[in-house]
Every structure is written in structure tokens, then in C-alpha cells.
C-alpha positions as CSV (number, residue, x, y, z in Angstrom):
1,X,-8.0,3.3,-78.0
2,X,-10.5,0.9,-76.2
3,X,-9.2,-2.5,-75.6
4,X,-11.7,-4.5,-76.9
5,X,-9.9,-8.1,-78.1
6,X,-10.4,-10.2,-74.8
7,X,-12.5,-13.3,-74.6
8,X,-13.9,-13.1,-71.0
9,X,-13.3,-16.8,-69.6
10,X,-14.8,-15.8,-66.5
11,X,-17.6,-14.1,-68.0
12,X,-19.4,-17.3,-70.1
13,X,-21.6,-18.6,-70.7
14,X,-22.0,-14.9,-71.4
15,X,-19.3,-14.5,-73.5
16,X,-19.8,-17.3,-75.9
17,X,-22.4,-15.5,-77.8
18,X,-21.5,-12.1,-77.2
19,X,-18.4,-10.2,-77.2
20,X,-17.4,-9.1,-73.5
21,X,-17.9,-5.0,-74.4
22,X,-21.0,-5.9,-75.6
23,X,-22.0,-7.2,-72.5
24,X,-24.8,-4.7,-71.0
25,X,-25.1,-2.6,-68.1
26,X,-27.4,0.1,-67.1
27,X,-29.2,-0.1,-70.1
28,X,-26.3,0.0,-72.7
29,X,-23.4,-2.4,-73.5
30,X,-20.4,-1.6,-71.3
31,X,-18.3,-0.2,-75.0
32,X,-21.0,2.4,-75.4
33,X,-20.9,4.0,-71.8
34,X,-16.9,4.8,-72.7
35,X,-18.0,5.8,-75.8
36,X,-20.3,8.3,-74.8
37,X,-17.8,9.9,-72.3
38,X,-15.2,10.4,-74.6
39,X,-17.5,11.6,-77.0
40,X,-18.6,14.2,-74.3
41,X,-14.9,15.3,-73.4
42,X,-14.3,16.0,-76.8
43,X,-12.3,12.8,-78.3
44,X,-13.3,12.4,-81.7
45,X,-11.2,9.8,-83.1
46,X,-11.5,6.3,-81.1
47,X,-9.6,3.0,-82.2
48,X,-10.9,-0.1,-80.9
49,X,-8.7,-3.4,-81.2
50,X,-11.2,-6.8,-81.5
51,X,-10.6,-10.6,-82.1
52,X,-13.3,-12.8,-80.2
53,X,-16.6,-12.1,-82.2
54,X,-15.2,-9.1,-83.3
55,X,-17.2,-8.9,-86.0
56,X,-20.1,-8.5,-83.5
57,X,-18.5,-5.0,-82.4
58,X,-18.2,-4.0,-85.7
59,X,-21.4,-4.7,-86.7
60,X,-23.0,-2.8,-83.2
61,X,-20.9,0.4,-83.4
62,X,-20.1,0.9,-86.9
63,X,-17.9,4.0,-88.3
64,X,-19.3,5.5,-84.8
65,X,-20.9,8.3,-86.1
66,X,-24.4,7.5,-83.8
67,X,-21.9,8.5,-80.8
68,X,-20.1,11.7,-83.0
69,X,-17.2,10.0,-83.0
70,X,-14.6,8.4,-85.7
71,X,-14.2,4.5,-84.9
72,X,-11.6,2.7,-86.3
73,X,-10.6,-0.8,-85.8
74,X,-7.6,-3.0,-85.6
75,X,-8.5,-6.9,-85.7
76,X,-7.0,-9.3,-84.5
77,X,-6.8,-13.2,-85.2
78,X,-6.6,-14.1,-82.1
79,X,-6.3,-11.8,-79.1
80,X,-2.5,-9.9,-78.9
81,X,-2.6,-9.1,-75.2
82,X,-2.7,-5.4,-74.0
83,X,0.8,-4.5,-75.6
84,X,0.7,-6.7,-78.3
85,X,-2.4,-5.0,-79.2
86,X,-1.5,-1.7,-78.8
87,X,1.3,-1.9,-80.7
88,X,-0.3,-3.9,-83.5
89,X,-2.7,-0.8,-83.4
90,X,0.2,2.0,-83.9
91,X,-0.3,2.7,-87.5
92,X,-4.0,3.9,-86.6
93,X,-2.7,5.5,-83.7
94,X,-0.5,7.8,-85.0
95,X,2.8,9.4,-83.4
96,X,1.2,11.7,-80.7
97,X,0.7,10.2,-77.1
98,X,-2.7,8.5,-76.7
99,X,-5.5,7.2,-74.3
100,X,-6.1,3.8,-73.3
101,X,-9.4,2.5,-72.0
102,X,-10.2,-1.2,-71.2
103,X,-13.5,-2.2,-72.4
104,X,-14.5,-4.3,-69.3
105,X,-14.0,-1.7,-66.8
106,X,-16.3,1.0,-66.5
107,X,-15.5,4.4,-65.0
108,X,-17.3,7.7,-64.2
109,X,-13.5,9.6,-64.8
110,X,-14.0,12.8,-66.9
111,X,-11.7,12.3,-70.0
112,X,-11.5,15.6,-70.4
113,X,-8.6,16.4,-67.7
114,X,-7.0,12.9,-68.4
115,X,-6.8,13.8,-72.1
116,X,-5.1,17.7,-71.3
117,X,-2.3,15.5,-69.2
118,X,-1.4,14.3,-72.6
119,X,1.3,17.1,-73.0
120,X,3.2,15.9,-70.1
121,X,4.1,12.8,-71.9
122,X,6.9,14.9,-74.0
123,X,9.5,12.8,-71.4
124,X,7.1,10.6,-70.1
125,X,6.2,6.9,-71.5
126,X,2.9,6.8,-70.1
127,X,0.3,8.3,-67.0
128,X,-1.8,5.8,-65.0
129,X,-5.2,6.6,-63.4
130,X,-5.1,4.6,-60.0
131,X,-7.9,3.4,-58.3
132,X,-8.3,2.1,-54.4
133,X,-7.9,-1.5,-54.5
134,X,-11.3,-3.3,-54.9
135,X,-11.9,-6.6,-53.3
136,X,-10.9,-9.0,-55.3
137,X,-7.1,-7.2,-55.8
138,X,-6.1,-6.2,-52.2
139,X,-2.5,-6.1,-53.2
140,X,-2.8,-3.5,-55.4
141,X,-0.3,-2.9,-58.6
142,X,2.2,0.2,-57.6
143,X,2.8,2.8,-55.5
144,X,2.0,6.3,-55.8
145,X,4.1,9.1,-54.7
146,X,4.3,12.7,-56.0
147,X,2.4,12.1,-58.8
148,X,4.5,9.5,-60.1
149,X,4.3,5.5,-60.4
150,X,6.6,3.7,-58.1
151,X,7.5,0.5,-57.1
152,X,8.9,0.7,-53.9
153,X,7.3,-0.5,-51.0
154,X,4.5,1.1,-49.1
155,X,0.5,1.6,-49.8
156,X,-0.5,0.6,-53.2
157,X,-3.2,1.1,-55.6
158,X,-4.9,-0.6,-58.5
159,X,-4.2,0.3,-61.8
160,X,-7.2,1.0,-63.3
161,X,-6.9,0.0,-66.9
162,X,-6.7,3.6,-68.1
163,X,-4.1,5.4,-69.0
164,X,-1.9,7.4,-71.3
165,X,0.9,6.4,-73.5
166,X,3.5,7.5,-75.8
167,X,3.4,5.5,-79.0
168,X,7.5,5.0,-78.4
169,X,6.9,2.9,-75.4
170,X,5.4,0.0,-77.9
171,X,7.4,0.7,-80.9
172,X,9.6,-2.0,-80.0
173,X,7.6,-4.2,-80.1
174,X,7.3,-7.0,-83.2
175,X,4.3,-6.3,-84.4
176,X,1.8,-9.2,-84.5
177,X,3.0,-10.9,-81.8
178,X,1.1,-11.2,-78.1
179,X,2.9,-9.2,-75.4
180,X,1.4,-8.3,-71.8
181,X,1.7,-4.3,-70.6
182,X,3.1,-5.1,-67.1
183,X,7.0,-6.0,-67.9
184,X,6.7,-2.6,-70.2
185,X,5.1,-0.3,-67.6
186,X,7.4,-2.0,-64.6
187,X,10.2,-1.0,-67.1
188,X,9.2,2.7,-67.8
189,X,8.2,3.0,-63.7
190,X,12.1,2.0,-62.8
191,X,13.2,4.1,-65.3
192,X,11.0,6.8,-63.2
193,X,8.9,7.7,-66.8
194,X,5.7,6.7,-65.6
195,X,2.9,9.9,-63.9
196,X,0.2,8.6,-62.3
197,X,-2.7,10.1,-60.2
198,X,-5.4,8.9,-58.1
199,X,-9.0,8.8,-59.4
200,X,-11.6,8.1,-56.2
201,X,-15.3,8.2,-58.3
202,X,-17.0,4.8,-59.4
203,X,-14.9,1.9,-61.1
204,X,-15.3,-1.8,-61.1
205,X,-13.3,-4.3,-62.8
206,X,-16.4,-6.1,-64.6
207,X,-14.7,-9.6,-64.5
208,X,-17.3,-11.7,-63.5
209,X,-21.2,-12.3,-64.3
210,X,-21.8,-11.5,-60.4
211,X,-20.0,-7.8,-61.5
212,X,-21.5,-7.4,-64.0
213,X,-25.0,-7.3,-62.3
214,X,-23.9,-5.0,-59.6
215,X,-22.9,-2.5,-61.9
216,X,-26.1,-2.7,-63.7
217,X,-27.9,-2.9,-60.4
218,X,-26.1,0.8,-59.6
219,X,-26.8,2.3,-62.9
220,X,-31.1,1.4,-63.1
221,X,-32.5,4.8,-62.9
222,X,-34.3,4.2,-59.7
223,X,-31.3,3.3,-57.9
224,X,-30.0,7.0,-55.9
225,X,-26.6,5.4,-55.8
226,X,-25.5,6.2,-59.7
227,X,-26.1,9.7,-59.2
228,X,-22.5,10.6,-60.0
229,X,-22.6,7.8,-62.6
């Protein structure tokens, strides 16, 4: 699933004519680089949740078949939140544990060992990829230790906005209703149900117009620094 249903405040004036994940970088809108990735790792079947110009998304990816993929959506009338939207998603997800992208982040992780972790989730409510903390969050989200999510003190690092889930975690859930992830995943982490790992490539949090254009600075062809990109 690529979380797609945000209406990017910080990005307008950007963002009042075009949908966030539609935003470009590098030549293509920030949706299509995560489509093409999972695409390449195999993931056939993508749901992607909408609500601000939604329609817009829609009408740019379509069933998904240009990418050799399946795309399903799951609209919203107005935005659900991460949880909210995941769980309002559930009946397209179906009952095995799934992946979770953000559409305004953008990652050079390969899906392919995220999405083999899957299995792992049979006790499990969810893995987090964690990133070093970036600039703007020098606080970080949790700790990291033995492959698992804590919250206990000591370093921590930035959840990245990726991650895997077990459709149980959300199932609680009213469906329809806006709920944030964090009180879920602090929940599942005390409970000590939560893997994580520790991903070191290229991701930025593209929250901001000035972001935005760094990342599409890195990814011009003649730039040697999205090599690994």
C-alpha cells in the first residue's frame, strides 16, 4: 500500500493544483519512483489510498499496468490519517501481512528483502525500516536494539515511513474514521511486537518545496551523486 491521501500544507502553492505524489523529481512524480521499485522486486498488487485531488492520481496511474503492476484504490473523503487509512483499506488488503510505503518519501531500499521479512510477522504486528535522523527530526522516533523497536532510552532513529504490518494490528479500528499510526505502533513496540532494522542508502522526507528540489537536484542524470539512486 502507498499512502497517498495527504494534502501537503507545507508543500503549496504546489499542492493546490496537484496532488503531493504527483509532485516530480528526477524526471518522474515522486508515486512513480516507488512504483517502479516495487515493480522491480516483484510486488504485483499495489493499493493506493487518495482523498486530496485524488482523482488526479487516478487519472495519472490508472489500473497500473504501464508499471506491470495491479493498482487498486481506496478513496477517501477526506484524508483518514495513516491508520485510519489503512484500516479503511483492509478489504483490499487482504488477511496476509503487508507493505506500507509513504508517497512523499522517497527511498533507494530494495523491496525485495523488506518484502521476504514478511514471514516473520506470524507473531509480529509490524517491521519498521529506520533511517538516521535527518535534519529537520534530530530526536528521532525509537530505539533500535536487536532487531527490535524499542522505546527505552538511548540513540534513536527515524522511522522512515516504510514498513510492514499485519492486517490484525488495524482491525480494531472503526473503519471510516481518522486515526494516526503512532499510539498503535507505541502500543505494539511495549508489547515488544514490533522488528525493525536499519536502512543506511538515500531517503528524504520530501516535506517541503526546498526538499523537494534537492532531491530532484540528486536524481538529474548529470549529477554523480544518484549513482545508487
Amino acid at each position: 500500500m502507498i499512502l497517498a491521501a495527504g494534502r501537503g500544507e507545507r508543500m503549496r502553492p504546489l499542492t493546490d493544483t496537484c496532488p503531493k505524489p504527483l509532485l516530480a523529481a528526477g524526471g518522474a512524480p515522486l508515486i512513480v519512483h516507488h512504483l517502479r521499485r516495487l515493480a522491480a522486486a516483484g510486488i504485483d498488487e499495489v493499493v493506493i489510498n487518495h482523498a486530496h485531488l485524488g482523482q488526479m492520481i487516478e487519472a495519472a496511474l490508472g489500473d497500473g499496468s504501464t508499471f506491470g503492476l495491479r493498482i487498486r484504490y481506496s478513496p477517501e473523503a477526506t484524508a483518514l490519517e495513516t491508520a485510519g487509512g489503512i484500516r479503511q483499506a483492509l478489504p483490499l488488503l487482504g488477511e496476509a501481512p503487508f507493505l506500507v510505503v509513504n508517497g512523499d518519501v522517497f527511498c533507494d531500499i530494495d523491496f525485495t528483502a523488506l518484502a521476504k521479512r514478511a514471514a516473520t510477522l506470524a507473531t509480529d504486528r509490524a517491521h519498521l525500516v529506520l533511517v538516521p535522523n535527518p535534519a529537520h527530526h534530530p530526536a528521532g522516533d525509537f530505539h533500535l536494539h536487536g532487531g527490535r523497536a524499542s522505546l527505552s532510552d538511548g540513540e534513536r532513529l527515524t522511522f522512515s515511513g516504510i514498513g510492514l504490518y499485519h492486517p490484525d494490528m488495524f482491525a480494531s479500528l472503526p473503519p471510516g474514521l481518522a486515526a494516526p499510526l503512532g499510539p498503535l505502533l507505541r502500543q505494539a513496540i511495549g508489547a515488544g511486537q514490533v522488528g525493525a532494522e536499519r536502512f543506511d542508502g538515500l531517503w528524504m522526507d520530501i516535506g517541503t518545496p526546498e526538499r523537494l528540489a534537492e532531491l530532484d537536484a540528486r536524481l538529474r542524470p548529470n549529477n554523480p551523486a544518484n549513482a545508487q539512486s
